[in-house]
N, C-alpha and C positions, 0 to 999 in steps of 0.2 A: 638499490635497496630492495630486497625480498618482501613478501609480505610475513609478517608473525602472525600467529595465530599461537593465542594460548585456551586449553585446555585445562578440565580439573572441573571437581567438586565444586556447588556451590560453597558458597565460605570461604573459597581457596584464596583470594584476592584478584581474581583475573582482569575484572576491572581499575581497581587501585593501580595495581605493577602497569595493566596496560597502559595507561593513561599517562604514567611516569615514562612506560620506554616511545612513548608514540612522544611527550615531549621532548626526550634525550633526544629524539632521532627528526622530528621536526616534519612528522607523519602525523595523518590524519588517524585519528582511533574512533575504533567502535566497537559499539557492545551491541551484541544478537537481540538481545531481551529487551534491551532500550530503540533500537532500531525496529524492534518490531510491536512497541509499543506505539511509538511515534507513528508508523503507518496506520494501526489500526485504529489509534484513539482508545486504547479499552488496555489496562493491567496484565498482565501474563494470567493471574485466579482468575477473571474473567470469563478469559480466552479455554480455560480449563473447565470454566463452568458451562459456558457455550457449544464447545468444540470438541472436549474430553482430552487424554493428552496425545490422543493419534492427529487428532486437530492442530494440534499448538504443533507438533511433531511434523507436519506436514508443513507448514509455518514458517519451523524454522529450518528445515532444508530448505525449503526458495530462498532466505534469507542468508544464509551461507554461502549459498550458489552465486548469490551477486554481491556480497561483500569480499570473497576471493577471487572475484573476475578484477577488483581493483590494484593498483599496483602503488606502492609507498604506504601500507594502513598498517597498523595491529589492529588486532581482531579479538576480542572475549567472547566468546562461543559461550553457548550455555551448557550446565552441565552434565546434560544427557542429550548432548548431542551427536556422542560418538556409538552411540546404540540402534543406530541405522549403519549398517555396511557400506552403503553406498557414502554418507555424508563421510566415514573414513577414509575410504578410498579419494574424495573428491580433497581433500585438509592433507594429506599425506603426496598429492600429487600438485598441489597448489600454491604451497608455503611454508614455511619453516616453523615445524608442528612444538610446542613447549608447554612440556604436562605441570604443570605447579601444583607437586604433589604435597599432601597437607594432610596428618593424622586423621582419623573420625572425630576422636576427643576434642581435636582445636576446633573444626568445621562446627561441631556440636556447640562451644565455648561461642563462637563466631556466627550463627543462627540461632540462636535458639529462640529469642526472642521478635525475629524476622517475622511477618505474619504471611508475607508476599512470595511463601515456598510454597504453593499447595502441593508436591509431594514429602512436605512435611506435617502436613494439617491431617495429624494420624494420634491414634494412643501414644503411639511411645516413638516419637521423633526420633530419640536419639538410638534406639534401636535399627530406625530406618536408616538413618544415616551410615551405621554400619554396613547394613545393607546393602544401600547403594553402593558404599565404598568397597565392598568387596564384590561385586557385581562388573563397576563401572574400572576399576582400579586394572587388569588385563587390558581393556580395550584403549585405555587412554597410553599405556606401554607401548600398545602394540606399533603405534603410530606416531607416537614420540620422537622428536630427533632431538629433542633436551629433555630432559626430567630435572628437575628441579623442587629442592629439599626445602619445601616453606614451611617446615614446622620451626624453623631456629631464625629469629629476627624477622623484619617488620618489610615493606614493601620496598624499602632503597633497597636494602639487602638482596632481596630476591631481585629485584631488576638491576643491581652489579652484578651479581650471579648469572645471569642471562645473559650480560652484554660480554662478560668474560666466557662464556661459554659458545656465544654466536664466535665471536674473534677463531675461536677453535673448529669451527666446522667450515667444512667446503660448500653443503649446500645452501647456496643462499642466491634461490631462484626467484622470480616475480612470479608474483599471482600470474598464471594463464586460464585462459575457461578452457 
């Protein structure tokens, strides 16, 4: 079993699908943001407020770093985690990269009322969200060996879509450091 690591936008579902294919598959799951909640004791806004987001940003590469040295996990990354070169490079060499690509409008429909985004806590969120999304949306391609169309039905969907999609690729290496 490789490791997965999925990718995308907050709002995307990365944790929901994750948590579904880490049951199918009978692997451990984890989420970056929750993982590095639980070390710190303190919120992600918190960590933002304390640290700024080069902080949390530093954070969550160590936190990447040892959740892709494991082998049998899915992984929910957070979603600007692919805005360090290096964390691409380490996700694209470590495990079998799956972008759960998701319109701005749904993410926006699926956030908005979250308080727990501070790169949402802005005038106009849903402007940022575009933003982001067309920022973040190349990098998360770039590094993809699935993409995956989550604007049409609900998290089973996306994670049949997944499993019929792993079925179809060759790579399906383990996490190595």
């Amino acid at each position: 079993m490789s490791c997965l690591i999925l990718i995308g936008m907050m709002g995307a579902g990365k944790t929901t699908v994750g948590r579904e294919l880490a049951r199918r598959r009978q692997v451990r799951f984890a989420d970056c943001d929750h993982e590095l909640i639980a070390r710190t004791g303190v919120s992600i806004p918190i960590i933002f407020d304390l640290e700024g987001e080069a902080g949390f940003r530093r954070r969550e590469a160590r936190m990447l770093d040892e959740l892709t040295a494991e082998t049998d996990i899915v992984i929910a990354t957070g979603g600007g985690v692919v805005l360090s070169a290096a964390n691409r490079a380490l996700l694209a060499r470590r495990g079998v990269v799956i972008y759960l690509d998701v319109p701005p409008h749904l993410l926006w429909e699926r956030t908005r009322y979250d308080r727990n985004r501070p790169l949402l806590q802005v005038a106009d969120p849903r402007a940022r969200i575009a933003e982001l999304h067309s920022q973040r949306d190349p990098l998360y391609r770039e590094i993809a060996d699935i993409v995956i169309d989550g604007g049409r039905g609900g998290f089973v969907s996306m994670a049949n879509q997944i499993e019929k999609a792993l079925s179809g690729i060759e790579k399906k290496i383990p996490c190595t450091p």
